[in-house]
N, CA, C and O atoms as a GROMACS GRO file, in nm:
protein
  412
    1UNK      N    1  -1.071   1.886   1.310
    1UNK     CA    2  -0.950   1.897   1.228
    1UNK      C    3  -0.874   1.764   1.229
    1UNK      O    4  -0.833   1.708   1.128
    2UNK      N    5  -0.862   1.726   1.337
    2UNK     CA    6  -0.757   1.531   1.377
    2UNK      C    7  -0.867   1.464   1.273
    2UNK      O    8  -0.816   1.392   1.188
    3UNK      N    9  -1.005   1.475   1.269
    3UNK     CA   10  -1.051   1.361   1.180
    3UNK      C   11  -1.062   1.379   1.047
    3UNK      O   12  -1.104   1.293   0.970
    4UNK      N   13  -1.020   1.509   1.010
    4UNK     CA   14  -1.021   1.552   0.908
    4UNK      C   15  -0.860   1.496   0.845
    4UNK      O   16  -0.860   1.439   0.736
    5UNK      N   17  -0.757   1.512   0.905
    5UNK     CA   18  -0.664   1.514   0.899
    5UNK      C   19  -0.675   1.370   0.877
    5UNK      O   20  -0.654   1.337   0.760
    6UNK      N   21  -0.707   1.265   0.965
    6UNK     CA   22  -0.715   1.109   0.914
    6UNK      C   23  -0.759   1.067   0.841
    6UNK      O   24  -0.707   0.966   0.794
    7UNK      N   25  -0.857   1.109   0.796
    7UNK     CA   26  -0.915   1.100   0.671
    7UNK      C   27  -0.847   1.032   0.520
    7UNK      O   28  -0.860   0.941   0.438
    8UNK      N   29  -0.752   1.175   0.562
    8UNK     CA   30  -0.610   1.175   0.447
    8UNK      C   31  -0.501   1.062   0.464
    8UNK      O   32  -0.407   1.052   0.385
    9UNK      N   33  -0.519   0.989   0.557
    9UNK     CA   34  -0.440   0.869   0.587
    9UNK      C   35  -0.468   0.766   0.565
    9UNK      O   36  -0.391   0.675   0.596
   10UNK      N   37  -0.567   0.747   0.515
   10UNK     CA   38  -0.626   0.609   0.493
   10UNK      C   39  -0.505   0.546   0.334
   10UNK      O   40  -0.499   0.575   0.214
   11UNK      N   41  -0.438   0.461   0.419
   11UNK     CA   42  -0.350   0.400   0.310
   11UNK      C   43  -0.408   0.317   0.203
   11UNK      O   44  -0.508   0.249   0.227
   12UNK      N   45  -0.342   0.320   0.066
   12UNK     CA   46  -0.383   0.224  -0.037
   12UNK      C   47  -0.461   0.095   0.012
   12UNK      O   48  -0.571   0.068  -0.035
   13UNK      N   49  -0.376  -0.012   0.144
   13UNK     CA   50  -0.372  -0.128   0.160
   13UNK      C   51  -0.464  -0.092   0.250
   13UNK      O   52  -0.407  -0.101   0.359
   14UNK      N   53  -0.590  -0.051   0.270
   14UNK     CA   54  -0.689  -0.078   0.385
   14UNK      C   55  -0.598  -0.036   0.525
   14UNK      O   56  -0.598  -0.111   0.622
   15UNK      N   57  -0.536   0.070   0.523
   15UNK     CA   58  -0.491   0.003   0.686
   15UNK      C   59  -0.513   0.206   0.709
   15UNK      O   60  -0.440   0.290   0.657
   16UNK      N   61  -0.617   0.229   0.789
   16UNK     CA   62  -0.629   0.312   0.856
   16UNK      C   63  -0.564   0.356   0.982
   16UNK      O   64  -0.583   0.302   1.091
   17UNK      N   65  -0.457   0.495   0.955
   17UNK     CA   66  -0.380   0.526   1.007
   17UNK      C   67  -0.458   0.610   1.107
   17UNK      O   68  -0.459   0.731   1.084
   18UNK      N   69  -0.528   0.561   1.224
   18UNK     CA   70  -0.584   0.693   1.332
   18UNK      C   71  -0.432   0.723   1.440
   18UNK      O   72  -0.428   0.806   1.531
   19UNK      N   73  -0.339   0.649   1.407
   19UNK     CA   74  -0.198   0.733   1.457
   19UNK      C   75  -0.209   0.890   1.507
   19UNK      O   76  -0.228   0.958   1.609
   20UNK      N   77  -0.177   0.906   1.330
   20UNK     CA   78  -0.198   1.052   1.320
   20UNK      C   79  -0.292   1.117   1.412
   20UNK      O   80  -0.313   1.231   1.370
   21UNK      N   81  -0.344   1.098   1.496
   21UNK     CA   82  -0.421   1.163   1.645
   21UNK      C   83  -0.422   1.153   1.733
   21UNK      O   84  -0.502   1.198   1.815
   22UNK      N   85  -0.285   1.053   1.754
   22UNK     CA   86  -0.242   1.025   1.908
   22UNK      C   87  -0.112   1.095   1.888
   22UNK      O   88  -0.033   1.076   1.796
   23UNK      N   89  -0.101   1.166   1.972
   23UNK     CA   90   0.013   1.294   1.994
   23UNK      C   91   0.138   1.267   2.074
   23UNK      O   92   0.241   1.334   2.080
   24UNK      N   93   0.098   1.115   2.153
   24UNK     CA   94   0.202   1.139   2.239
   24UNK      C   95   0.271   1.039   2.145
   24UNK      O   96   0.392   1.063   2.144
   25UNK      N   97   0.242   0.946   2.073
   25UNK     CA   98   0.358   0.845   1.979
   25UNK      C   99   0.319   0.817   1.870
   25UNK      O  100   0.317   0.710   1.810
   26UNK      N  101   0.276   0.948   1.833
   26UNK     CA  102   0.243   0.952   1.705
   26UNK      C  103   0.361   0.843   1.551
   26UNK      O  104   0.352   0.753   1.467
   27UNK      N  105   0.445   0.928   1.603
   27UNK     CA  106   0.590   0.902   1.519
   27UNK      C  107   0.608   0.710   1.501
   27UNK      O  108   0.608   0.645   1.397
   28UNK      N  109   0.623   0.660   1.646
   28UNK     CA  110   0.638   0.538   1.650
   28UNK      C  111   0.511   0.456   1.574
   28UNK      O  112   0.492   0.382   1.478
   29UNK      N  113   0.451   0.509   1.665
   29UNK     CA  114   0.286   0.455   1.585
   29UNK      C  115   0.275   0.456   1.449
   29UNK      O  116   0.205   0.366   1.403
   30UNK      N  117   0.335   0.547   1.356
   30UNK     CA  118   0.287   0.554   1.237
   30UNK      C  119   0.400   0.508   1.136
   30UNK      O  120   0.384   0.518   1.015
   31UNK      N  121   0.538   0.448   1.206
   31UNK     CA  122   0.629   0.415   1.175
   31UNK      C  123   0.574   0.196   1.171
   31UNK      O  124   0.561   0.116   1.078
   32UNK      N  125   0.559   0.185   1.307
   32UNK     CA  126   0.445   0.067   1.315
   32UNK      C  127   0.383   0.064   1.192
   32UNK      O  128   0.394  -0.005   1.090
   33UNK      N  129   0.342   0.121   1.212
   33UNK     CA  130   0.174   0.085   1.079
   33UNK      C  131   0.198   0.130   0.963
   33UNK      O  132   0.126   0.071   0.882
   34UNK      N  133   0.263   0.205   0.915
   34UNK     CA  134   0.314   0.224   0.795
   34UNK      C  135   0.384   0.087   0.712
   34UNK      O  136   0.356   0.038   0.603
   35UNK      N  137   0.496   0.047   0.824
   35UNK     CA  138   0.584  -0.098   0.786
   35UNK      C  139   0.470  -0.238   0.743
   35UNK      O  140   0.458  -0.322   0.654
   36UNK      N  141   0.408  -0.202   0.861
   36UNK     CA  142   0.316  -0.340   0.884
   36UNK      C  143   0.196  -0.311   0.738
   36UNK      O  144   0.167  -0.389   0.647
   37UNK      N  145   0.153  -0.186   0.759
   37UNK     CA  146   0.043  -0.134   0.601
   37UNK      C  147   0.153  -0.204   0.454
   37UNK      O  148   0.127  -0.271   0.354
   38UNK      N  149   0.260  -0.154   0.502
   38UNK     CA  150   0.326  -0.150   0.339
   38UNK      C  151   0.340  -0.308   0.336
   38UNK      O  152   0.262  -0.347   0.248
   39UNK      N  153   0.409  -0.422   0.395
   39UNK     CA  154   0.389  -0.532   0.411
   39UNK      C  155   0.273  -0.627   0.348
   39UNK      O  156   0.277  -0.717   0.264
   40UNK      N  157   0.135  -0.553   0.448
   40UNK     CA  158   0.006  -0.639   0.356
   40UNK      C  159  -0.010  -0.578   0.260
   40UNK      O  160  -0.055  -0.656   0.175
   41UNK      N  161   0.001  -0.457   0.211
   41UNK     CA  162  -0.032  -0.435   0.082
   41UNK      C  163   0.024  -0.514  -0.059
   41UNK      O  164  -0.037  -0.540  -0.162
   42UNK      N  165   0.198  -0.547  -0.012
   42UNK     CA  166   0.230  -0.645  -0.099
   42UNK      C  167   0.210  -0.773  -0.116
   42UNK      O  168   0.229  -0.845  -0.214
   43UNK      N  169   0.141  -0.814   0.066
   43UNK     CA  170   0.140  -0.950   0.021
   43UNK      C  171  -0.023  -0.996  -0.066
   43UNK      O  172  -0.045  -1.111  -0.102
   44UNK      N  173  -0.116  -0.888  -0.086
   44UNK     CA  174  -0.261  -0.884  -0.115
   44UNK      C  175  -0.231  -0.862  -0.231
   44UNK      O  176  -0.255  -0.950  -0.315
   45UNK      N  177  -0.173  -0.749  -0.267
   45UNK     CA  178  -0.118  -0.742  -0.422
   45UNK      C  179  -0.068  -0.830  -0.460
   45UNK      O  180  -0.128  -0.874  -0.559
   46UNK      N  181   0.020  -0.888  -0.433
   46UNK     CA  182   0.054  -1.018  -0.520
   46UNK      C  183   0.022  -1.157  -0.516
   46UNK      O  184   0.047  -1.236  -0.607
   47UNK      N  185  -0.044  -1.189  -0.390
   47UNK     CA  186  -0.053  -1.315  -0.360
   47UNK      C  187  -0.246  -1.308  -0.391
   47UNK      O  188  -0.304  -1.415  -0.376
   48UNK      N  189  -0.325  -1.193  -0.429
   48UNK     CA  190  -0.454  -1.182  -0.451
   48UNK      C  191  -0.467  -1.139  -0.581
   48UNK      O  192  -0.507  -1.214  -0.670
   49UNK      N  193  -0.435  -1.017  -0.601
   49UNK     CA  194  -0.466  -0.897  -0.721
   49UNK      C  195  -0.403  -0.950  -0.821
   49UNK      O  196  -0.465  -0.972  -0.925
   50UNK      N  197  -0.260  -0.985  -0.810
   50UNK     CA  198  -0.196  -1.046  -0.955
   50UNK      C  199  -0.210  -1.134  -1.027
   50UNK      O  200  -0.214  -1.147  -1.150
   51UNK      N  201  -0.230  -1.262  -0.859
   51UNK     CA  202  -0.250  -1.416  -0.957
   51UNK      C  203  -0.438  -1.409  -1.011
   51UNK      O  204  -0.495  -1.455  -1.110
   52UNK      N  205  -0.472  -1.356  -0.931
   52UNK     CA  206  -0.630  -1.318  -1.014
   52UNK      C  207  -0.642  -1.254  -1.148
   52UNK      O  208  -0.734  -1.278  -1.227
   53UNK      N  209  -0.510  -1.144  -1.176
   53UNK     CA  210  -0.534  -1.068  -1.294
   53UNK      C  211  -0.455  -1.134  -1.412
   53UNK      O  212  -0.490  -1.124  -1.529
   54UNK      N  213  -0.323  -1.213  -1.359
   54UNK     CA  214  -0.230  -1.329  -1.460
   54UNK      C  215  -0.322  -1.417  -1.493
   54UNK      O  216  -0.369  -1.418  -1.607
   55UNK      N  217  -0.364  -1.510  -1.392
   55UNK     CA  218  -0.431  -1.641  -1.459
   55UNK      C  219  -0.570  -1.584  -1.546
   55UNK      O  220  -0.638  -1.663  -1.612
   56UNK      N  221  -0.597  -1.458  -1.538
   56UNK     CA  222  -0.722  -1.417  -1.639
   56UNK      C  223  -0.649  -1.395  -1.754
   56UNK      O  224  -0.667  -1.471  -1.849
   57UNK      N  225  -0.561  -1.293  -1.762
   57UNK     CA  226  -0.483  -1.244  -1.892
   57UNK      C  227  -0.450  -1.378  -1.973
   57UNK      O  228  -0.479  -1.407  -2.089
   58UNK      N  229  -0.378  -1.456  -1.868
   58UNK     CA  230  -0.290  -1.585  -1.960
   58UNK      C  231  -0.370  -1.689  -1.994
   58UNK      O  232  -0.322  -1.776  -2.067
   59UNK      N  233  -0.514  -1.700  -1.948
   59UNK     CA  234  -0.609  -1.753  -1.998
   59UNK      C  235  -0.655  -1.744  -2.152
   59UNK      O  236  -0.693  -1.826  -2.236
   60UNK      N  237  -0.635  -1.618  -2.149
   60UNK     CA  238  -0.726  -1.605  -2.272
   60UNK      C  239  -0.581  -1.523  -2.371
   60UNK      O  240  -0.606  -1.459  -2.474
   61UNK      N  241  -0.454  -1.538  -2.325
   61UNK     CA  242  -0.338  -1.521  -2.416
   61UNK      C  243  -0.350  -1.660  -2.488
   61UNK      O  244  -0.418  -1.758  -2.460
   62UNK      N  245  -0.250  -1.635  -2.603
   62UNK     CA  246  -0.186  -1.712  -2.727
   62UNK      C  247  -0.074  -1.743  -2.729
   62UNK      O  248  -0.025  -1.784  -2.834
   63UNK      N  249   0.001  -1.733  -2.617
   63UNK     CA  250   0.152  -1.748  -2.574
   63UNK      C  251   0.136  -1.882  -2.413
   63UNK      O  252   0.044  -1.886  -2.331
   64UNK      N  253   0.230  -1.949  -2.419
   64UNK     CA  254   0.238  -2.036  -2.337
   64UNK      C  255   0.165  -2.009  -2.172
   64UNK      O  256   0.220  -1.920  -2.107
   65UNK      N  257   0.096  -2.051  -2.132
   65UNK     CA  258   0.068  -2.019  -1.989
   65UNK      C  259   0.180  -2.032  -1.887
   65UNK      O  260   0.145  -1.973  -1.784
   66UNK      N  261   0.298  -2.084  -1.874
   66UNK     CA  262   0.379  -2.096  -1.760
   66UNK      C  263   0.498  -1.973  -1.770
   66UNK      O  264   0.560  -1.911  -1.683
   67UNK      N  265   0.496  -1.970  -1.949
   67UNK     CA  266   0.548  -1.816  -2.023
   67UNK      C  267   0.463  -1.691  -1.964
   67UNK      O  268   0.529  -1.603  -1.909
   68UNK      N  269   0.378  -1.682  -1.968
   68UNK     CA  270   0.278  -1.539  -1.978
   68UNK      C  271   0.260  -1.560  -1.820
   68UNK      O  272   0.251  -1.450  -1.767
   69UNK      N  273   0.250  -1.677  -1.714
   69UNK     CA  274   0.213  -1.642  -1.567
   69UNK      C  275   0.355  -1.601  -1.544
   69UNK      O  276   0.343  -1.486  -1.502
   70UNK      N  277   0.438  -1.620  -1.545
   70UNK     CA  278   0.581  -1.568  -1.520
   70UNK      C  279   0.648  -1.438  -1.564
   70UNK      O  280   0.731  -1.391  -1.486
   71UNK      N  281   0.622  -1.375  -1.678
   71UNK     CA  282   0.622  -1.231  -1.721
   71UNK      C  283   0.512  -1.171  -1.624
   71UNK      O  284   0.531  -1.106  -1.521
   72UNK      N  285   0.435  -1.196  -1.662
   72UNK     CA  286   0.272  -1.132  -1.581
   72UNK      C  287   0.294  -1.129  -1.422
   72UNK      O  288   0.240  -1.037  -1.361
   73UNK      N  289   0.348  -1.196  -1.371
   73UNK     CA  290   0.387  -1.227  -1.183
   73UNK      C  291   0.499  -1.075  -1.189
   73UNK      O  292   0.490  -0.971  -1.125
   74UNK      N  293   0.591  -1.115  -1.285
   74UNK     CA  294   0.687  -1.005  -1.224
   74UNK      C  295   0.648  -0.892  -1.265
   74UNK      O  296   0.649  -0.799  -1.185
   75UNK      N  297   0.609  -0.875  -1.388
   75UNK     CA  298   0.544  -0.692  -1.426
   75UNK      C  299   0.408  -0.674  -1.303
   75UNK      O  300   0.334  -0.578  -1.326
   76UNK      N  301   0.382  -0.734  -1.212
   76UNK     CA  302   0.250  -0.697  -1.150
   76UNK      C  303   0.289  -0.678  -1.012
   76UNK      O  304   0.229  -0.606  -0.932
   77UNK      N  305   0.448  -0.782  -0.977
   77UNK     CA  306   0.528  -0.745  -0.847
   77UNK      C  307   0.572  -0.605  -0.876
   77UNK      O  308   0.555  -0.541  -0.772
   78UNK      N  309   0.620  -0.532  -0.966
   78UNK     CA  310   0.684  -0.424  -1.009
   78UNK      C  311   0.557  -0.294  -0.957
   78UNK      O  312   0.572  -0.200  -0.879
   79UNK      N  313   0.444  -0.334  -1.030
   79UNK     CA  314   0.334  -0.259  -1.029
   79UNK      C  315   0.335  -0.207  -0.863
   79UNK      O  316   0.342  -0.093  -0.817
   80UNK      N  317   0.325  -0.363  -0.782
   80UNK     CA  318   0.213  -0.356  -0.638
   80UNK      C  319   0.394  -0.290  -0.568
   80UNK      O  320   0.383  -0.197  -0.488
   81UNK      N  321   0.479  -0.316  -0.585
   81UNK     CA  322   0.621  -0.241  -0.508
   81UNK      C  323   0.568  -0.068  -0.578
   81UNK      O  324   0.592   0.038  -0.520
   82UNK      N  325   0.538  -0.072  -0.633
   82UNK     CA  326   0.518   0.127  -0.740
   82UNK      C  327   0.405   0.175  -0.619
   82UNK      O  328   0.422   0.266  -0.538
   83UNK      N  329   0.309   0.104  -0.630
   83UNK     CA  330   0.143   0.149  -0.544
   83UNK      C  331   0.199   0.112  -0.383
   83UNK      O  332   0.152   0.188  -0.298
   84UNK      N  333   0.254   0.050  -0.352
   84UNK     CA  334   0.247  -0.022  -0.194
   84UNK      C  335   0.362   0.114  -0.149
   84UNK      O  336   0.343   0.187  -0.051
   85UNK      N  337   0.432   0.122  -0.204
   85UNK     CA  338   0.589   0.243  -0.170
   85UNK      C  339   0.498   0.388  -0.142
   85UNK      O  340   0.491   0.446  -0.034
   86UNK      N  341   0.424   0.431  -0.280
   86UNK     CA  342   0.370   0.548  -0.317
   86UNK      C  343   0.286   0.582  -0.172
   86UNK      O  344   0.289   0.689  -0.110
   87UNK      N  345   0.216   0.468  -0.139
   87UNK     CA  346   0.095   0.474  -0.006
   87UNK      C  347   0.169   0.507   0.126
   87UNK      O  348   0.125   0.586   0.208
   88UNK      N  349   0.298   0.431   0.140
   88UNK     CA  350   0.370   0.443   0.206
   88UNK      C  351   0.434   0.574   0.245
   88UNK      O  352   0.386   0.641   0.337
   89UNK      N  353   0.538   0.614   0.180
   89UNK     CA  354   0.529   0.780   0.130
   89UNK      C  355   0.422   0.867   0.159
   89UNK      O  356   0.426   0.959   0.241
   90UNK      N  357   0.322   0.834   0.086
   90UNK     CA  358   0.200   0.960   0.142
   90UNK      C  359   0.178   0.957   0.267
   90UNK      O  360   0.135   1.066   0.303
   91UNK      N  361   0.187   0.878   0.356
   91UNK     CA  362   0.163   0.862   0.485
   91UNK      C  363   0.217   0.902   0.607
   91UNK      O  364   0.186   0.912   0.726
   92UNK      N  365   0.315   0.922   0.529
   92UNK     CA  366   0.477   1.008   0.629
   92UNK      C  367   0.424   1.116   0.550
   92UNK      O  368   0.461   1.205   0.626
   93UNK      N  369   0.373   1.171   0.467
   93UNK     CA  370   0.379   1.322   0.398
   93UNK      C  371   0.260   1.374   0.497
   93UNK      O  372   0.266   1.487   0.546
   94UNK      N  373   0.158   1.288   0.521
   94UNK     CA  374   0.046   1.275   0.594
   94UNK      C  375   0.122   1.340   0.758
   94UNK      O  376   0.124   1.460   0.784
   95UNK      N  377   0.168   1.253   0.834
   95UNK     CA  378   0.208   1.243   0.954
   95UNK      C  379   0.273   1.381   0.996
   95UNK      O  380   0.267   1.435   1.107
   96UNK      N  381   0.346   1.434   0.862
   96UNK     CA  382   0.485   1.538   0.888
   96UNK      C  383   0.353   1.695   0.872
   96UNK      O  384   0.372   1.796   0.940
   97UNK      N  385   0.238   1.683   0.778
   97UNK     CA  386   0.188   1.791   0.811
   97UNK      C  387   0.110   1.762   0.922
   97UNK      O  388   0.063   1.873   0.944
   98UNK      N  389   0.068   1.695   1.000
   98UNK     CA  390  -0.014   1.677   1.088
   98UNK      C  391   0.056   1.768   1.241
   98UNK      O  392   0.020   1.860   1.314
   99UNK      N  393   0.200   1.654   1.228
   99UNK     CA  394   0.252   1.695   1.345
   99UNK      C  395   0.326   1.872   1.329
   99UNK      O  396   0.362   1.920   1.437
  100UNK      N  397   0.345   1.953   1.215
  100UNK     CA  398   0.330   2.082   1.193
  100UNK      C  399   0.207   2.134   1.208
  100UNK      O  400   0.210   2.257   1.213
  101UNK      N  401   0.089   2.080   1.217
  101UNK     CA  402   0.005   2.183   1.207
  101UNK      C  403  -0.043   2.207   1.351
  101UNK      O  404  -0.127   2.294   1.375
  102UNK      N  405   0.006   2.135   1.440
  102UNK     CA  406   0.017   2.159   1.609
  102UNK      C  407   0.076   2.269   1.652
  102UNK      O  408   0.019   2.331   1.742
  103UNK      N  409   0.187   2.311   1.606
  103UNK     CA  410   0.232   2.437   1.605
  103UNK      C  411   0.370   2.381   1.670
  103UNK      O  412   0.462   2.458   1.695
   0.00000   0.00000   0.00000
């Protein structure tokens, strides 16, 4: 059931929460790694995923490149704050049935 239960934790950003199966600090632990998960997820999202997906888009746009990497940076910071939060969230939704289903 605990590995079943972790399973469901595996955050957006690669960061596998086996927290959730240590009982005695669970809470702290997953408070840890949640912060530190949500952290790299933004800095991979934007400092990997965006400028990889801007400098493709604005490549092959018809509008200025220093125009279109600068719209494109912030609609994609917007994006990876939407996905990095959401992962975040599930993870405490994760943690709160875990530590209920102990009884």
């Amino acid at each position: 059931m605990c590995m079943y239960m972790c399973f469901f934790c595996v955050c957006v950003c690669v960061c596998v929460c086996v927290c959730v199966c240590v009982h005695e600090c669970v809470y702290v632990c997953m408070y840890v790694c949640t912060y530190v998960c949500m952290y790299i997820c933004m800095y991979v999202c934007m400092m990997y995923v965006c400028m990889y997906v801007c400098t493709y888009v604005c490549m092959h746009a018809y509008v200025g490149m220093w125009v279109c990497m600068y719209v494109c940076m912030h609609v994609c910071m917007y994006v990876c704050m939407y996905v990095c939060m959401h992962a975040y969230v599930g993870m405490w939704v994760c943690v709160y049935v875990r530590a209920h289903a102990d009884g």
